[in-house]
C-alpha positions as CSV (number, residue, x, y, z in Angstrom):
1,X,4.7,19.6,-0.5
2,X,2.9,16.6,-1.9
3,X,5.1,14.3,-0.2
4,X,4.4,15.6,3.2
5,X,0.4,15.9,2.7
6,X,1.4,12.0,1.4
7,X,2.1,11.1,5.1
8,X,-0.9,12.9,6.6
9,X,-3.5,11.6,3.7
10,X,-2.4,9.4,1.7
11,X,-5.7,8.9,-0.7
12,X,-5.7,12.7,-1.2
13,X,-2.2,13.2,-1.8
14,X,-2.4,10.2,-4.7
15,X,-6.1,12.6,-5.7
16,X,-3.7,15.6,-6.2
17,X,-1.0,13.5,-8.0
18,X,-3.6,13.2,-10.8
19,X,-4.9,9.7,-10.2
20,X,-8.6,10.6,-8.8
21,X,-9.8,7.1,-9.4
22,X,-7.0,5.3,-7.6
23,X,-7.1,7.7,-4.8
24,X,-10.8,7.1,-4.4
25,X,-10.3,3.1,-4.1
26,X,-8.0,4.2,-2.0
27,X,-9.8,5.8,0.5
28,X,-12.1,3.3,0.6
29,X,-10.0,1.2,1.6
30,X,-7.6,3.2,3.6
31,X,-10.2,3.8,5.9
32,X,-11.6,0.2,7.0
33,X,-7.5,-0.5,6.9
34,X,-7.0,2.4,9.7
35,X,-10.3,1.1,11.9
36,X,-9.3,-2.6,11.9
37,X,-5.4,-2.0,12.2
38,X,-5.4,0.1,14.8
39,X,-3.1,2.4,11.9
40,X,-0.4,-0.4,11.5
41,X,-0.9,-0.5,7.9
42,X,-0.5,3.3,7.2
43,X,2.9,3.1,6.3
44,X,2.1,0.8,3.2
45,X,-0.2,3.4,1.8
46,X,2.5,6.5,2.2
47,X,4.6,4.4,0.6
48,X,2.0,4.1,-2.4
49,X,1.5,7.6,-2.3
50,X,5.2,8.2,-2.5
51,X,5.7,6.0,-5.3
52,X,2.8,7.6,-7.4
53,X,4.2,11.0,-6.8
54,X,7.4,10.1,-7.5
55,X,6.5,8.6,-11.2
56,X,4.2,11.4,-11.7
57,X,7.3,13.7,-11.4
58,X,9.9,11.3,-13.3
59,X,7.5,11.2,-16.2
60,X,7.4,15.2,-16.4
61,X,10.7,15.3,-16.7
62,X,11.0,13.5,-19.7
C-alpha cells in the first residue's frame, strides 16, 4: 500500500516509512520542485520514496 501512496505523495509515503525528518525536507522541497518543473521531476522523488520503503522492509526482515 505504501508503494502506491509513494507515487501519489511521495514526502508522506517516506513520513509513514518512519523517516519524519527526511520526509519533511522532502516536502519542502518537493513542492518548489513540482511548481518550477511543471512535475518533470516527480519521478526522482517516487523513486526515493521507493527506495526508502524498500530498505525499511529489507532491514525488518533481518
Amino acid at each position: 500500500m505504501n508503494y502506491v501512496l509513494a507515487i501519489l505523495l511521495p514526502p508522506l509515503s517516506i513520513f509513514l516509512a518512519g523517516r519524519p525528518i527526511l520526509g519533511i525536507v522532502t516536502f519542502l522541497i518537493w513542492i518548489p520542485a513540482l511548481l518550477f518543473s511543471g512535475g518533470l521531476t516527480h519521478p526522482m522523488f517516487i523513486l526515493l520514496a521507493w527506495f526508502i520503503i524498500f530498505e525499511r522492509r529489507n532491514r525488518h526482515l533481518r
